[in-house]
C-alpha positions in Angstrom: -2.0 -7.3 -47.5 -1.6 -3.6 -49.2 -0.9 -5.1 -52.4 -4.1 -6.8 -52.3 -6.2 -4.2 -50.7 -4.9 -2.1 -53.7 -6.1 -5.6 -56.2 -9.4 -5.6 -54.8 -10.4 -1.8 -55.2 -9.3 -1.8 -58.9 -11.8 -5.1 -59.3 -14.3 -3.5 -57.7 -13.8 -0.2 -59.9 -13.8 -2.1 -62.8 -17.0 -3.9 -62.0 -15.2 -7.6 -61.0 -15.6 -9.7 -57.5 -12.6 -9.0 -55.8 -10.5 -12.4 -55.2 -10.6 -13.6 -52.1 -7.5 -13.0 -49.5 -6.3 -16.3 -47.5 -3.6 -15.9 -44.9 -2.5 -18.4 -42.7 0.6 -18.2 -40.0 3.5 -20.2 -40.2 5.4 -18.8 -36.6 5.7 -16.3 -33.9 8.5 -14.1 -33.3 9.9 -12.7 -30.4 13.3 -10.9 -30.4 15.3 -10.4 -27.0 18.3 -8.4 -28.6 20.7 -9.6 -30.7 21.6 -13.1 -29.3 18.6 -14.1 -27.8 14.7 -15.3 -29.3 11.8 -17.6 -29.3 10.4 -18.7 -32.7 7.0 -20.3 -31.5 6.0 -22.7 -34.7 2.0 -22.6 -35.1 -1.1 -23.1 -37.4 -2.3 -21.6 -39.7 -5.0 -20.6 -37.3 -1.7 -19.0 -35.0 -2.6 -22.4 -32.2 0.8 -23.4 -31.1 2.7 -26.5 -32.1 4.7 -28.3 -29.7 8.4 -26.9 -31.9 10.2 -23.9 -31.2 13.1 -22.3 -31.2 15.0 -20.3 -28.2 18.9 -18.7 -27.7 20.6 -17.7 -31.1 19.3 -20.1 -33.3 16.0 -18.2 -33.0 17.7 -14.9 -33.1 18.5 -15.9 -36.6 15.6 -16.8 -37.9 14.1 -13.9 -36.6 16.9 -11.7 -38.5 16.1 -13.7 -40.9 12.4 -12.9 -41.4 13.1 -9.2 -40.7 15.9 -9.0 -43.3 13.9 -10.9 -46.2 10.7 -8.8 -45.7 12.7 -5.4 -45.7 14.2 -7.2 -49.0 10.9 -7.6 -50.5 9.6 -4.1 -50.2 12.8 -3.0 -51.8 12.2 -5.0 -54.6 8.4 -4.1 -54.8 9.4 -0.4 -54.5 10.9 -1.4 -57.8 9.4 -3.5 -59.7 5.7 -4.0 -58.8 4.9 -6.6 -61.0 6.7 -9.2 -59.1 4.4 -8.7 -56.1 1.7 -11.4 -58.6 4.3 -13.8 -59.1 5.4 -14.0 -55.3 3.9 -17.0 -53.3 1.8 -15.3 -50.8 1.6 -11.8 -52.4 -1.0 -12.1 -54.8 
């Protein structure tokens, strides 16, 4: 969302309609320490679906998320160009 916050105040400095910003939900997560978790699976609204995760298969996942996002700012922090060419980061 920074990233495109940032976007949309250049456009608007430079006299351009800001693109719009679409974000939909794909899961909830809810860590309960290191072995235990619920992944809830949703819409894109966030209305729960009838899947989801529990025990230490969800623990994963939730690692998981936590783990590729921390990943992603690195990278960012980096190069900042690749934010555009990331699906869901434009």
């Amino acid at each position: 969302m920074g990233s495109h916050a940032a976007a949309s105040i250049i456009s608007e400095f430079r006299g351009r309609e800001p693109r719009t910003f679409d974000y939909g939900f794909l899961t909830q997560c809810v860590s309960l320490g290191r072995r235990e978790g619920l992944v809830q699976f949703v819409r894109a609204d966030d209305s729960p679906r009838d899947r989801f995760l529990t025990g230490r298969p969800a623990a994963r996942v939730k690692e998981q998320v936590v783990r590729s996002t921390v990943g992603l700012l690195r990278i960012a922090a980096r190069r900042p160009w690749v934010i555009p060419l990331t699906p869901g980061m434009s």
